[in-house]
C-alpha positions in Angstrom: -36.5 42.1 18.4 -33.5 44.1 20.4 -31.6 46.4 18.8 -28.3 44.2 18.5 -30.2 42.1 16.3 -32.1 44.5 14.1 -31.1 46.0 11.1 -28.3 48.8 11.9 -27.4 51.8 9.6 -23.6 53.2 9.5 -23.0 56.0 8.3 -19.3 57.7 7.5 -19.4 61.4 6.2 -16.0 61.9 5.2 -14.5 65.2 3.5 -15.8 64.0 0.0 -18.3 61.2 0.2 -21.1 60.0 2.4 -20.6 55.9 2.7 -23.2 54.1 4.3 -24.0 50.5 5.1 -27.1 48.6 6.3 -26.1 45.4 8.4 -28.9 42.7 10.2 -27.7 43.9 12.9 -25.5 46.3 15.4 -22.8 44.3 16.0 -19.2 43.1 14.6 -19.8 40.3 12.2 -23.0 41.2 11.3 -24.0 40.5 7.4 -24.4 43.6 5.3 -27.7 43.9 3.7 -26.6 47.2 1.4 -23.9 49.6 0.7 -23.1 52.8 -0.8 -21.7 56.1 -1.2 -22.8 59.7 -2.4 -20.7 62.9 -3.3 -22.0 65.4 -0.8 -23.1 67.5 -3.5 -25.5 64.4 -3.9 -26.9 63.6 -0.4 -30.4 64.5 -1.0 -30.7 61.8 -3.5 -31.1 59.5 -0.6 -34.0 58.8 1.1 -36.0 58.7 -2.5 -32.8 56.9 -4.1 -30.7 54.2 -2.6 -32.8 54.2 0.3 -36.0 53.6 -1.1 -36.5 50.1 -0.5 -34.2 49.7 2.3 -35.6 47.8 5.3 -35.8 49.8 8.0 -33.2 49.8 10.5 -34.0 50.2 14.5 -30.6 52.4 14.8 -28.4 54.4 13.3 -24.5 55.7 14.4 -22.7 57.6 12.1 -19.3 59.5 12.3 -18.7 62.8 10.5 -15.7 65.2 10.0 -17.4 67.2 7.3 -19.2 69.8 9.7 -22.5 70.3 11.0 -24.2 71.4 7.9 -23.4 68.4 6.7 -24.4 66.5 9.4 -27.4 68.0 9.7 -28.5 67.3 5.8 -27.6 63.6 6.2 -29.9 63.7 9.4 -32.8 64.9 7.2 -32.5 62.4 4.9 -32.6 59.8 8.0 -35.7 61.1 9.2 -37.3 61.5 6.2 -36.5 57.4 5.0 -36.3 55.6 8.2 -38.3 55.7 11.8 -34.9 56.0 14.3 -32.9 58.6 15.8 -29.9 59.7 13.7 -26.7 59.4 16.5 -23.0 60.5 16.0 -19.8 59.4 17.2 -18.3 62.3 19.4 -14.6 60.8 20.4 -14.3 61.1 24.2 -11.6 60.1 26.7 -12.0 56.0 26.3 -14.7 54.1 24.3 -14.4 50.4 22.9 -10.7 49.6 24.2 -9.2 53.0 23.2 -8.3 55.5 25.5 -7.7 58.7 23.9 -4.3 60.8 24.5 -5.3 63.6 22.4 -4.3 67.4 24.1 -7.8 68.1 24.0 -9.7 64.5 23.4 -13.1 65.7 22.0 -10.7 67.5 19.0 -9.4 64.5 17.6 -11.5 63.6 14.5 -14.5 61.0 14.7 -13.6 59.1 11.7 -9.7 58.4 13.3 -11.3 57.5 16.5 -13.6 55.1 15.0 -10.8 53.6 12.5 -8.9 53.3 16.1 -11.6 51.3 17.6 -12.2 49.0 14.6 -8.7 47.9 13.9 -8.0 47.5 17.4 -11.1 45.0 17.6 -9.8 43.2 14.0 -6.5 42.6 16.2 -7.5 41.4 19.1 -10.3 39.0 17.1 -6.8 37.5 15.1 -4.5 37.1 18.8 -2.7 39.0 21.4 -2.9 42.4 22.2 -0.4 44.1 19.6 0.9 48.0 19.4 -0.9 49.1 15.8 -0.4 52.0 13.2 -3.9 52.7 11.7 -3.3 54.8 8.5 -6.7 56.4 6.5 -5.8 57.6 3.2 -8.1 59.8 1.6 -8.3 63.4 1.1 -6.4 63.8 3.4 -4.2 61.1 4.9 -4.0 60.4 9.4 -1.4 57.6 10.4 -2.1 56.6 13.8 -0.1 55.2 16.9 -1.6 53.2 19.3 0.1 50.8 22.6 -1.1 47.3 23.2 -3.1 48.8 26.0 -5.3 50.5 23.5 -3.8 53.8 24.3 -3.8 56.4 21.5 -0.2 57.7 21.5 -0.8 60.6 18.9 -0.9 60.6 15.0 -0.1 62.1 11.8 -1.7 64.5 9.8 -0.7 65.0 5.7 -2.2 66.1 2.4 -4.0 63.1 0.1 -2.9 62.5 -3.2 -5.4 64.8 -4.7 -4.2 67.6 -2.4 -0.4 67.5 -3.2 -1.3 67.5 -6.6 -3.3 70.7 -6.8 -1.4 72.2 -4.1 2.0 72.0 -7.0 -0.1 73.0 -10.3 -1.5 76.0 -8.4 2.4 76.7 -7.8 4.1 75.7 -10.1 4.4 76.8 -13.8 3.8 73.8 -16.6 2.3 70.9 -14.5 -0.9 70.9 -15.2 -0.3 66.7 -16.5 -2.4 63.7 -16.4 -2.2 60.9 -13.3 1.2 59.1 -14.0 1.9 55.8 -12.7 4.3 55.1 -9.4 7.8 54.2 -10.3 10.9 53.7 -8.8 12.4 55.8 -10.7 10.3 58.3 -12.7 11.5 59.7 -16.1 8.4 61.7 -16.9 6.6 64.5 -15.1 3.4 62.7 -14.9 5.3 59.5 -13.3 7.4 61.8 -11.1 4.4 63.8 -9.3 2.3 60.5 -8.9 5.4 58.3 -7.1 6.8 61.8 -5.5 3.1 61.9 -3.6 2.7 58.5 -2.7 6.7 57.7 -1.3 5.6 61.2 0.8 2.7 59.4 2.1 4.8 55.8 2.4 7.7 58.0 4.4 5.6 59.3 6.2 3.8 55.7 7.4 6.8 54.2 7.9 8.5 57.0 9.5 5.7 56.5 12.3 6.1 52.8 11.7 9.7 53.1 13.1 8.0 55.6 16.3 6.2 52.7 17.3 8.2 50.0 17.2 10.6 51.7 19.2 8.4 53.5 21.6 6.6 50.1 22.4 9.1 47.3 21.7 7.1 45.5 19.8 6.1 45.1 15.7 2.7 46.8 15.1 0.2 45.6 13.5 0.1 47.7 10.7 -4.3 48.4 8.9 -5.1 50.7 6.0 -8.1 52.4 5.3 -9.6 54.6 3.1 -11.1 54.8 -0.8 -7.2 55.4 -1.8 -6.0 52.6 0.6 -5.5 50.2 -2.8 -3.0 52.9 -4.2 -0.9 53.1 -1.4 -0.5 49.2 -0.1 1.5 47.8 -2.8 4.4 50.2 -2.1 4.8 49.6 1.4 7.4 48.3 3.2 6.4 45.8 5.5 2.8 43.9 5.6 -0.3 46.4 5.8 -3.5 44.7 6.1 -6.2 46.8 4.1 -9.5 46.8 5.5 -12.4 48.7 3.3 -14.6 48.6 6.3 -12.5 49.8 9.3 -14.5 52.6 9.5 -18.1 50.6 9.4 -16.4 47.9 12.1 -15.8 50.5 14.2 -19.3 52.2 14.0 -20.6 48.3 15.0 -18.0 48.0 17.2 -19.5 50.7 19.1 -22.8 50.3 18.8 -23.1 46.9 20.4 -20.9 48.3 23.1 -23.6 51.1 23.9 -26.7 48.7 23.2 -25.5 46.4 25.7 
């Protein structure tokens, strides 16, 4: 059995969570056998937890922003549960269609690089080659530019939900409040800090929206990603496709690339 069509473990190690997903095999398409996600704190549960009865898998590619402790921890666990060599996504100057126009490539962060690959793929698979924004909203949030060529023109950087939030109780007196809900216009505190984070975040996608579209001539095609993406979509102007997986498409994207 060849590696493209045994099972394949992805892994994304992101600033809070570990997600991973077993698919029949490393390549885009392929079914997904099991799914999950642990809070770091939690990683060790793994090989005797929701890896017990896993099938093994004949690879593994992972991405990981958290560090190399982390890494390293999630590594154990692979060893310990399953018989193949743990591997990580390092970005680098072109992989998978993308070319990276980072200052200093290897810098830019392995989950955007993979969420680049992933929804460039997704487009190409639904028609022509298109100029995209690929936006991953989590802890914190990246919106990213990229050509029709597959050239990575740069990206945004911003603080998640969570982050904004914390960031103005810690500063602020008397807004220590409960989640509100987003509204257009807000007429409590809890409303007004909820929808005052998430137009930021909108602004600042569209803002980069509008970068694009000029810069290239051409309407992006505009992906979402991220365990927040759900939050954000429905106040977004314009269509945003939101993909759960972008990440996990990627990490197959790339792996059939390398096994063949």
């Amino acid at each position: 059995m060849s590696a493209a069509t045994a099972p394949f473990l992805a892994i994304d190690i992101g600033n809070t969570r570990l997600k991973w997903a077993l698919y029949d095999a490393a390549r885009p398409g392929a079914a997904l056998l099991a799914q999950g996600a642990e809070f770091l704190d939690h990683i060790e549960r793994l090989a005797d937890g929701p890896w017990a009865d896993l099938p093994s898998p004949s690879s593994m590619l992972g991405c990981v922003v958290a560090g190399d402790a982390l890494r390293r921890r999630a590594e154990e666990q692979v060893v310990e549960r399953f018989d193949c060599p743990p591997r990580w996504v390092m970005p680098s100057l072109a992989e998978a269609g993308i070319v990276n126009g980072y200052d200093h490539p290897t810098r830019l962060g392995a989950d955007r690089w993979v969420a680049m690959i992933g929804a460039r793929h997704r487009m190409l698979r639904e028609g022509a080659p298109r100029p995209m924004v690929v936006v991953l909203i989590g802890t914190a949030v990246t919106v990213e530019a990229v050509d029709a060529d597959g050239k990575f023109l740069g990206g945004l950087i911003l603080p998640g939900h969570g982050i904004m939030l914390r960031a103005l109780e810690s500063g602020t007196a008397g807004l220590h409040v409960p989640t509100g809900e987003v509204r257009e216009f807000p007429t409590n505190t809890s409303d007004a800090l909820t929808s005052g984070g998430t137009y930021a975040i909108a602004g600042a996608v569209e803002r980069m929206v509008q970068h694009v579209r000029s810069h290239c001539g051409a309407e992006p095609a505009c992906y979402m990603t991220g365990g927040a993406g759900w939050k954000m979509a429905p106040v977004m102007n314009g269509h945003f496709e939101l993909v759960e997986s972008l990440i996990m498409d990627g990490l197959l994207v790339i792996a059939q690339q390398r096994a063949g």
